[in-house]
C-alpha positions as CSV (number, residue, x, y, z in Angstrom):
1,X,0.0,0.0,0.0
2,X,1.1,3.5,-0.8
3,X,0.4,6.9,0.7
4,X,-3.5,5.4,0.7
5,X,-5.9,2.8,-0.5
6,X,-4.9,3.0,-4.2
7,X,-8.2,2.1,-6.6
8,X,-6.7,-0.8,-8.1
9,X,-6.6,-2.3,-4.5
10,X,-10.0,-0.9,-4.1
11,X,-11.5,-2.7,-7.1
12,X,-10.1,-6.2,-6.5
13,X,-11.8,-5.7,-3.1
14,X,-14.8,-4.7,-5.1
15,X,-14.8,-7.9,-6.8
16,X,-14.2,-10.4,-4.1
17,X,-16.9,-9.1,-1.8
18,X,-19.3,-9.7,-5.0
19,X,-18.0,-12.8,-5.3
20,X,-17.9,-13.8,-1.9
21,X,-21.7,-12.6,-1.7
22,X,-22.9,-15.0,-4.0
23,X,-20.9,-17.4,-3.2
24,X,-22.3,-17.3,0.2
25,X,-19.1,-17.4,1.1
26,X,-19.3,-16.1,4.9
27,X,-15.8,-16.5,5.8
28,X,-14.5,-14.4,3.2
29,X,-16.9,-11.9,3.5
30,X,-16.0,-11.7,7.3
31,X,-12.4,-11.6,6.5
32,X,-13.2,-8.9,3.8
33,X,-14.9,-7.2,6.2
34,X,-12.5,-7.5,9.0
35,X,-9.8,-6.0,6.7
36,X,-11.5,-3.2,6.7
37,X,-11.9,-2.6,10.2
38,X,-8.6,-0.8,11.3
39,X,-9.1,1.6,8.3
40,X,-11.8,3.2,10.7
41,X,-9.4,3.5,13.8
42,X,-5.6,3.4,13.9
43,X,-5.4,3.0,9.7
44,X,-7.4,5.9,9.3
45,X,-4.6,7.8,7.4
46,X,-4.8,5.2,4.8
47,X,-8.1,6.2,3.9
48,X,-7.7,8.7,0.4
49,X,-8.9,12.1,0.5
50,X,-10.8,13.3,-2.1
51,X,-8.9,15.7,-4.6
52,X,-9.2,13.2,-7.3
53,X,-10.9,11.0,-10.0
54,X,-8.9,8.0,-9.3
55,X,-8.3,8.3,-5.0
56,X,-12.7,9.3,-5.2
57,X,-13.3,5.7,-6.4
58,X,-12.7,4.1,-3.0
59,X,-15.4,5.5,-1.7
60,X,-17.2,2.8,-3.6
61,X,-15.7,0.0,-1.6
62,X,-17.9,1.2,2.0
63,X,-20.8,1.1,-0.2
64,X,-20.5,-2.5,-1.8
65,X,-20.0,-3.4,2.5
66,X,-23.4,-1.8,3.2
67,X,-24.7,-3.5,0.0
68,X,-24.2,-6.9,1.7
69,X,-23.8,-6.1,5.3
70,X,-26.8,-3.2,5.7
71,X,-24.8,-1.4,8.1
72,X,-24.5,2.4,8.4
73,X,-21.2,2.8,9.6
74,X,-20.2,1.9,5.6
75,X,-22.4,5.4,4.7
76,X,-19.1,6.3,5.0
77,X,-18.5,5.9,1.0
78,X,-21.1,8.4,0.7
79,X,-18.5,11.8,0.7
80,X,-16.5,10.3,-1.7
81,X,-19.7,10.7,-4.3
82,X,-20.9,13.7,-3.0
83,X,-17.8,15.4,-3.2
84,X,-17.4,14.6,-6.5
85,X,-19.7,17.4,-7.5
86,X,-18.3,20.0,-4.7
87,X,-16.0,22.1,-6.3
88,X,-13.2,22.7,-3.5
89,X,-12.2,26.4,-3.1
90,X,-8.7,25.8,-4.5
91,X,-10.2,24.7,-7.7
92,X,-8.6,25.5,-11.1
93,X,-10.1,27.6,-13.6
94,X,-11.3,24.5,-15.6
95,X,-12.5,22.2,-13.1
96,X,-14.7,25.3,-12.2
97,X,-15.7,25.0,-15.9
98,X,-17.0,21.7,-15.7
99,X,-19.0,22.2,-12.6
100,X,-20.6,25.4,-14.0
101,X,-21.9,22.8,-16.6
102,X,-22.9,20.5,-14.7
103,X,-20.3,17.9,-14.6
104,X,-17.5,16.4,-12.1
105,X,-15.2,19.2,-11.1
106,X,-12.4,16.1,-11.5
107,X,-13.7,15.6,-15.3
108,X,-10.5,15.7,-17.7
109,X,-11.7,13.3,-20.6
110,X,-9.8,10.3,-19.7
111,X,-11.6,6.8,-20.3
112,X,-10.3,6.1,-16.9
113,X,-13.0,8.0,-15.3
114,X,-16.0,6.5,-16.8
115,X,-15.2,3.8,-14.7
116,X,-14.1,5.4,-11.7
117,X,-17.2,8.4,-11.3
118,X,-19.6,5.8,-12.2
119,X,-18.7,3.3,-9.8
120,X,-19.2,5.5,-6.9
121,X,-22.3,7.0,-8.4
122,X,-24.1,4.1,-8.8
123,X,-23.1,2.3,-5.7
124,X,-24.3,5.5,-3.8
125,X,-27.6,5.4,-6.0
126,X,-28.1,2.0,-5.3
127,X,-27.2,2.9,-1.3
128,X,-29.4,5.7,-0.9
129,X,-32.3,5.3,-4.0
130,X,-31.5,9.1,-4.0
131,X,-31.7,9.7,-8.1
132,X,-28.9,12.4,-7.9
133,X,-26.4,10.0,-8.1
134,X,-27.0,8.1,-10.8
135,X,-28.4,10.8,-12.6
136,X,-25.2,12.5,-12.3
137,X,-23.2,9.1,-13.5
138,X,-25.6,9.5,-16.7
139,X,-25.0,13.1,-17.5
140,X,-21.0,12.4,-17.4
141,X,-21.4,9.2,-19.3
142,X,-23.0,10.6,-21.9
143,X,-20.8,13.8,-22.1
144,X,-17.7,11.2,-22.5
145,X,-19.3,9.3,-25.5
146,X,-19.9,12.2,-27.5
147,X,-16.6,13.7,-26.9
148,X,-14.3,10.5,-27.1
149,X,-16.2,7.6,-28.6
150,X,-14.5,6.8,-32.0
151,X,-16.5,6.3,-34.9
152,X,-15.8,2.1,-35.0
153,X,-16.8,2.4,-31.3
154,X,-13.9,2.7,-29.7
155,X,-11.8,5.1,-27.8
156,X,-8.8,6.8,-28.0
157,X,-6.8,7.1,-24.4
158,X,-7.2,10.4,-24.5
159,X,-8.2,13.4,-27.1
160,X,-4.5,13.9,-27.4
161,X,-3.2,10.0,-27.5
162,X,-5.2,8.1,-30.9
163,X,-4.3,4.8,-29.0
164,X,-7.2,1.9,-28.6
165,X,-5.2,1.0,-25.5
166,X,-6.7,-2.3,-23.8
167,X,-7.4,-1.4,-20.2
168,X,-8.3,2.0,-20.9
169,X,-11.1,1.5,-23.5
170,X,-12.1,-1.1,-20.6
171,X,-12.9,1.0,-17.9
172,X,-15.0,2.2,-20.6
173,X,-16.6,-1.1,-21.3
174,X,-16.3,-2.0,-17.4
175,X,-18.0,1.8,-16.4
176,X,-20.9,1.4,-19.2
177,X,-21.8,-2.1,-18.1
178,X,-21.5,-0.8,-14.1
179,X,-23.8,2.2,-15.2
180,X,-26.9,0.2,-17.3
181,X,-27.0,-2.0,-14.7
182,X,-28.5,0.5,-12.5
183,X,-29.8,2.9,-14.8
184,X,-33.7,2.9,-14.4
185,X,-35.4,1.5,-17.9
186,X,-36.9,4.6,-18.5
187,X,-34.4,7.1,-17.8
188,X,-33.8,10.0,-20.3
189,X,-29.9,8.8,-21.0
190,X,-30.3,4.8,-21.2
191,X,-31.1,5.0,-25.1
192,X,-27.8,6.9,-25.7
193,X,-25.6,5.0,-23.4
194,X,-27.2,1.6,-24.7
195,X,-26.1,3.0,-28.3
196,X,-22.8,3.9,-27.0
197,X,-22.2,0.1,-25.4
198,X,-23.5,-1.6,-28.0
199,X,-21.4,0.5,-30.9
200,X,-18.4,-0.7,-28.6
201,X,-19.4,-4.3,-28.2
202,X,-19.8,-5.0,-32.1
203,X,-16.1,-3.6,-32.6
204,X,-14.9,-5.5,-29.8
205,X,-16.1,-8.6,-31.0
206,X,-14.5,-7.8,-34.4
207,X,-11.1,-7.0,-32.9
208,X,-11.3,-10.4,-30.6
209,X,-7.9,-12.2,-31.1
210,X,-7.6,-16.1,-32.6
211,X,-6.9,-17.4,-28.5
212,X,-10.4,-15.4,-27.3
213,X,-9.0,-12.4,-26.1
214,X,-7.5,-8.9,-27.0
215,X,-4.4,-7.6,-27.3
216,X,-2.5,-4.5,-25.6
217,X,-3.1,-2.6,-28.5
218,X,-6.5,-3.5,-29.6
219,X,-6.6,-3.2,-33.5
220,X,-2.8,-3.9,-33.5
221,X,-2.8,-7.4,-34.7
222,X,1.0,-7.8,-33.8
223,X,1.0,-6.5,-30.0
224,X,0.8,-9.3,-27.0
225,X,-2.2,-10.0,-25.5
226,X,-3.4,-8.1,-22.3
227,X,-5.4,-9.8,-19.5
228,X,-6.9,-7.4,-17.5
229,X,-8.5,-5.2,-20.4
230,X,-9.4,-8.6,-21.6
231,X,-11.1,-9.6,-18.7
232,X,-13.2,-6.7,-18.3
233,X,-14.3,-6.7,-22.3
234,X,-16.1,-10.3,-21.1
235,X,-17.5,-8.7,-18.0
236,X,-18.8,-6.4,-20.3
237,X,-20.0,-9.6,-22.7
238,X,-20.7,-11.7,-20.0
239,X,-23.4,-8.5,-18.3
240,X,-24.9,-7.9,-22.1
241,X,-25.9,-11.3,-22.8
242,X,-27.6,-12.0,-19.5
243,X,-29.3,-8.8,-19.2
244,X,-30.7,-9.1,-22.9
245,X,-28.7,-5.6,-23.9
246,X,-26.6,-8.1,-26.8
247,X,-28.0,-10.7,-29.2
248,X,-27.6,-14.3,-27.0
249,X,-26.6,-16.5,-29.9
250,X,-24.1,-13.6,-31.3
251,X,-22.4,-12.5,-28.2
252,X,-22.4,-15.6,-25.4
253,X,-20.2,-17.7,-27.6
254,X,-18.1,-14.7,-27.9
255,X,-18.0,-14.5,-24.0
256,X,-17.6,-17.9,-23.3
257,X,-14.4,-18.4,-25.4
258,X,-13.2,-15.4,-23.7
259,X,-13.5,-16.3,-20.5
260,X,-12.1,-20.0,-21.1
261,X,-9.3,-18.1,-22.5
262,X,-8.7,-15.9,-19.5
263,X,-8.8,-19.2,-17.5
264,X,-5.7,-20.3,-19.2
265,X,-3.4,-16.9,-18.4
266,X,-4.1,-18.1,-14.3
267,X,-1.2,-19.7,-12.6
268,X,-1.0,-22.5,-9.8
269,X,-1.3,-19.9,-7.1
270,X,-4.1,-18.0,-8.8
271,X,-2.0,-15.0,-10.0
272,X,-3.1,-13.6,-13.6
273,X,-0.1,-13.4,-16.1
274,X,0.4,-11.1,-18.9
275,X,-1.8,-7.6,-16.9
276,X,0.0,-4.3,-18.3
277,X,1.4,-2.5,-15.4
278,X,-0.1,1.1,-14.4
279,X,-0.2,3.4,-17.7
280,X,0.0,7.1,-18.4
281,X,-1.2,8.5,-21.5
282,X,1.4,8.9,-24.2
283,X,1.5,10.2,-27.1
284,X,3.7,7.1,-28.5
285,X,2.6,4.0,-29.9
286,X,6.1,2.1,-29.2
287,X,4.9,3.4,-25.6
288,X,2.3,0.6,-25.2
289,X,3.8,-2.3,-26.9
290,X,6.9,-2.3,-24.6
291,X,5.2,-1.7,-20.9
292,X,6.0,-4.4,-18.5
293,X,3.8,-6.7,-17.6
294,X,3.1,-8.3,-14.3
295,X,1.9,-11.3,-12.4
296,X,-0.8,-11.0,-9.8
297,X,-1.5,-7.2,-10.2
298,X,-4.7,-6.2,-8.8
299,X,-5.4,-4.5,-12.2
300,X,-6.0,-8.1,-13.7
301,X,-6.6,-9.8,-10.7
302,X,-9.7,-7.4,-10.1
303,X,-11.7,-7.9,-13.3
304,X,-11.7,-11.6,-13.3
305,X,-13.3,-12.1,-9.9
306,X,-15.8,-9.2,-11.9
307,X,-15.9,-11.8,-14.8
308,X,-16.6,-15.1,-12.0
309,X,-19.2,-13.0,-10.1
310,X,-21.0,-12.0,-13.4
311,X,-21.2,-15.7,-14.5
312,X,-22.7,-16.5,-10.7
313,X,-25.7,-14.0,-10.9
314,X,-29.1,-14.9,-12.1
């Protein structure tokens, strides 16, 4: 752990209190649980503040405990969506922008943050039932589709970077998937978002690679294959066929052969192989092909237990 609870940590959480939920798995969810614990008392410094889009997102961890435990004291996610949308006095010039539109003050057009808005958003939506949140969530999301989405459905890093990096394009997937599950059927922004996902899904099944997943690079049929992007593209699969947003018979083989792929990149200890370290934007295509790669990261590590918990729900 670094200076705090860094989101990739936060996520992997995420994903094994989901999965320990419905796996009725009680001693993990106490040991989850229990890990938490000292982060209210003599860990408390550990626990972010919140001056950012990526240190905000942990905020969504407290709410997935309340989700299972229903117990206040894990209200305690709720600052970290509400500030969100306070502008702190020391804000710049632009961040007042957004606000003054109606957007995140930490909005700055990275795919990055469609995952990590939305997941606090929505988990403090489906905390509270108060329709701010995810009303908020949908504004952003929608502002980031017509801004970045690529006309074959993809997205750039960044406005700057013409990249279809893997993980980045699937914290898009990842955030859309998060966002239409909670989205109420009749809410102003579902057809939009539904057109963005879907645009992204068709490409994504176009650009799947011969072993069932997708590389670092994804229309760069040379560059290694990524696990962690990978594994949240078949969340994102796995989410659309169930909840009837993607054709069955088109998209589940698609999703199964990618997550009997992803199976295959695990080693005897349960690490993931092959997950792209942590990544800035560059504005170098050599960049991407030549980042290390690591066993065990919590970026890969993460997204599968999203992937097994997916699989497990009704």
């Amino acid at each position: 752990v670094g200076k705090w609870i860094g989101y990739p940590e936060t996520f992997y959480w995420n994903g094994a209190l989901r999965y320990a939920y419905l796996a009725k798995d009680k001693e993990l969810l106490n040991r989850l649980q229990d890990k938490f614990e000292p982060l209210f008392t003599e860990e408390k410094a550990l626990q972010p503040i919140m001056n950012h889009v990526d240190v905000n997102m942990f905020g969504s961890l407290p709410l997935e405990l309340y989700l299972v435990t229903k117990d206040k004291k894990w209200y305690l996610g709720l600052p970290y969506a509400d500030s969100q949308w306070k502008v702190p006095a020391n804000a710049k010039p632009e961040e007042k922008e957004w606000a003054e539109k109606g957007y995140s003050w930490q909005t700055r057009l990275w795919i990055d943050d469609m995952y990590m808005i939305t997941i606090v958003q929505t988990r403090a939506y489906k905390v509270t039932k108060d329709k701010k949140y995810i009303d908020r969530a949908a504004k952003e999301m929608v502002m980031y589709l017509d801004e970045l989405q690529r006309p074959n459905g993809l997205f750039y890093h960044a406005p700057d970077v013409p990249y279809y990096w893997g993980r980045g394009n699937g914290w898009m997937a990842a955030g859309m998937t998060e966002l239409l599950q909670c989205l109420p059927k009749n809410h102003k922004d579902r057809p939009r978002i539904l057109q963005g996902y879907r645009i992204m899904m068709e490409s994504l099944k176009k650009y799947q690679n011969p072993e069932g997943l997708w590389n670092q690079l994804i229309d760069q049929s040379d560059c290694w294959t990524e696990t962690s992007g990978s594994a949240m593209f078949t969340f994102a699969f796995i989410k659309g066929v169930k909840n009837g947003w993607l054709n069955a018979e088109e998209y589940a083989p698609a999703a199964r052969k990618a997550w009997i792929a992803l199976v295959s990149y695990l080693n005897d200890k349960n690490q993931v192989r092959e997950i792209c370290v942590g990544t800035n934007k560059k504005k170098s295509n050599q960049y991407y092909y030549d980042r290390p790669r690591r066993t065990g990261d919590y970026h890969g590590q993460g997204p599968y237990l999203w992937c097994a918990a997916a699989l497990m729900e009704k």
